[in-house]
C-alpha positions in Angstrom: 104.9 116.8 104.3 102.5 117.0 101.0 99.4 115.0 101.7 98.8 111.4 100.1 96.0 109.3 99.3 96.3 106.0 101.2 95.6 103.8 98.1 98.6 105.6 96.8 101.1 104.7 99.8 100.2 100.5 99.9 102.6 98.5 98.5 105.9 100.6 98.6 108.9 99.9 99.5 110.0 101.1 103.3 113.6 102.6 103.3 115.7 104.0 106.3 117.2 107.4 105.6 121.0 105.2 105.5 119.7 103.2 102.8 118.4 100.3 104.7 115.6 98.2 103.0 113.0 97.7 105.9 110.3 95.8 103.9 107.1 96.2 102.2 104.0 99.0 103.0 101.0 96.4 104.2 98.3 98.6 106.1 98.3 101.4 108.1 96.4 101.5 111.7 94.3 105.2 111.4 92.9 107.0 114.6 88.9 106.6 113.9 88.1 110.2 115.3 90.9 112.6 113.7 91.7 110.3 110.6 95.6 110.4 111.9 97.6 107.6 110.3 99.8 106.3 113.9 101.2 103.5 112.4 102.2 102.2 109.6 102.0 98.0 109.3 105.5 97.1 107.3 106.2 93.5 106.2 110.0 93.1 107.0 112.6 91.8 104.7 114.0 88.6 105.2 117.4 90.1 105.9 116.3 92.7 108.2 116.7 92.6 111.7 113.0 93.8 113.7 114.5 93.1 117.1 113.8 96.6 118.2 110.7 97.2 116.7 107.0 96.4 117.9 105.3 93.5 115.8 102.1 91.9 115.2 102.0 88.9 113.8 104.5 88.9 110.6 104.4 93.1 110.4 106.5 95.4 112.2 104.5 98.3 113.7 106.3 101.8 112.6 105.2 104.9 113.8 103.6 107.3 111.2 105.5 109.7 112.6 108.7 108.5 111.5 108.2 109.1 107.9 110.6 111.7 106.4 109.5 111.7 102.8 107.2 109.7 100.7 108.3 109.8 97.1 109.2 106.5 95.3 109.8 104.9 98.7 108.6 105.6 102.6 111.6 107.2 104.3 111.8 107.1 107.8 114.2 107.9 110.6 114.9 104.3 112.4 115.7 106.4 115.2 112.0 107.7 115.8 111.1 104.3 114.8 112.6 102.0 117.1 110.5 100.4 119.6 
């Protein structure tokens, strides 16, 4: 994966790879010695059930790791993502 500019990746919209709308980008949790994004912190949709997923407080956690493409929208692979 091409590398991005975190200012750049705030904001946009979270898709799964079926389509899903997960929610919204709202911070990302970043290992202090390597600079390693691990997680990614998503404000769900409404509609979207987090069940399986880690939280804090109103985000959903989602591992960086996850991600499949970053283009208009974050892909990622709910698979890798679940909790």
């Amino acid at each position: 994966m091409s590398k991005e500019f975190a200012r750049n990746l705030f904001n946009k919209q979270v898709m799964a790879t079926d389509g899903t709308e997960i929610g919204v980008l709202s911070n990302i949790v970043v290992e202090i010695r390597g600079g390693n994004i691990i997680d990614m912190m998503v404000i769900p949709n409404p509609n979207f059930d987090t069940t399986r997923y880690r939280k804090e407080d109103n985000f959903i956690l989602i591992p960086f790791d996850s991600v499949s493409a970053i283009k208009d929208y974050i892909i990622i692979d709910k698979m890798k993502a679940k909790a």
